[in-house]
C-alpha positions in Angstrom: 0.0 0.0 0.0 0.8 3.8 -1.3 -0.4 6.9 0.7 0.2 9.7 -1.8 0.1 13.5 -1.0 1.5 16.5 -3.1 4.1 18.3 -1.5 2.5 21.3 -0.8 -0.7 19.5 1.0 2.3 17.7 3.3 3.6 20.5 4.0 0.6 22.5 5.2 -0.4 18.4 6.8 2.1 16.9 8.4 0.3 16.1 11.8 -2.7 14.3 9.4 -0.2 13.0 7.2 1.8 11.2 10.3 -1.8 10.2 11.6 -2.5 8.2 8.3 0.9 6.7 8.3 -0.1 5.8 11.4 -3.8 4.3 11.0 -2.0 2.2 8.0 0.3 1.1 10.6 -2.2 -0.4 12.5 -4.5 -1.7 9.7 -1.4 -3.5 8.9 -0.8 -4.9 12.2 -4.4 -6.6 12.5 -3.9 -8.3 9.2 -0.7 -9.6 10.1 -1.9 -11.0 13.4 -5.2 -12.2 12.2 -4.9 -12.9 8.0 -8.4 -15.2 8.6 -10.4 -12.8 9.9 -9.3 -10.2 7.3 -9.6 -12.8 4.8 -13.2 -12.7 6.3 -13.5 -9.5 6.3 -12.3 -8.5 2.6 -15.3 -11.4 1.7 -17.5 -9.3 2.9 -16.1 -6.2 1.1 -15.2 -7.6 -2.1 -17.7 -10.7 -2.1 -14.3 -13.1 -3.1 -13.8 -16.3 -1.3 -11.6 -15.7 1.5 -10.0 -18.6 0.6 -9.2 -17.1 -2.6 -7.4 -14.4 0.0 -5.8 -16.5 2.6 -2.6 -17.2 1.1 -2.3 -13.6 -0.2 -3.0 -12.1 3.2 -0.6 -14.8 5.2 2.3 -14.5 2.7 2.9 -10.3 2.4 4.9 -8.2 4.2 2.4 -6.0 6.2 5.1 -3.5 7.5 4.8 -0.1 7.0 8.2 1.5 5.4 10.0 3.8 3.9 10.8 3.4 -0.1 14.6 2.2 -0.7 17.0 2.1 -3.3 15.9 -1.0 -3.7 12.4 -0.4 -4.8 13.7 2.9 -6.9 15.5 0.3 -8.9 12.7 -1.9 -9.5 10.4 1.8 -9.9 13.2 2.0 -12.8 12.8 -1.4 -14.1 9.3 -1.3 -14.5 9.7 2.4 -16.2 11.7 0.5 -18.9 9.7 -2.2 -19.4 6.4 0.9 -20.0 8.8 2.6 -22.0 10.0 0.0 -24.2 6.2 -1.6 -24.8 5.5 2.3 -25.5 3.0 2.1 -22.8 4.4 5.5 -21.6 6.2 7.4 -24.3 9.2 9.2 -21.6 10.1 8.0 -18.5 8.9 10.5 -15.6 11.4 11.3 -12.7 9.6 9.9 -9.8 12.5 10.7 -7.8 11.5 14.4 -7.5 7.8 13.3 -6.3 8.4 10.4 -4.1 9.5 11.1 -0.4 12.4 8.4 0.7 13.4 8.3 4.6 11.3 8.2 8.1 7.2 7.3 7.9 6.3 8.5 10.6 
């Protein structure tokens, strides 16, 4: 899961943005410690088979994080791959947009 704010909204925000980050957090937390009763839950939601979720729900990482080098060099990996099936025609720099250090 993304949260996504422009700059200017965070900067005017950051108590709401830190309590999001933080509601996540714990959204998070309750799927981690109970994946059947989310798996329950998103039935409900989504009217899919929670069995259809289980695995899904029990085999993600449900930490809340900041974005790595890591993931900017699979961001850039999957930029080439858009690029090259001309899916997008230039490559935006989601460097400039995308905030990389502390959540919360």
């Amino acid at each position: 899961m993304w949260l996504t704010a422009s700059g200017t909204w965070l900067d005017g925000h950051k108590d709401a943005a830190k309590a999001a980050v933080a509601a996540l957090a714990e959204v998070n937390a309750q799927i981690a410690a109970d994946p059947q009763k989310a798996a329950t839950e998103f039935q409900a939601i989504t009217k899919l088979p929670a069995a259809d979720t289980i695995d899904f729900l029990k085999t993600t990482n449900w930490a809340v994080r900041p974005f790595t080098d890591k993931d900017y060099q699979g961001f850039d990996k999957i930029l080439e791959f858009l690029t090259a099936q001309k899916i997008v025609t230039t490559k935006p720099d989601f460097r400039t947009a995308m905030a990389k250090g502390k959540v919360n």
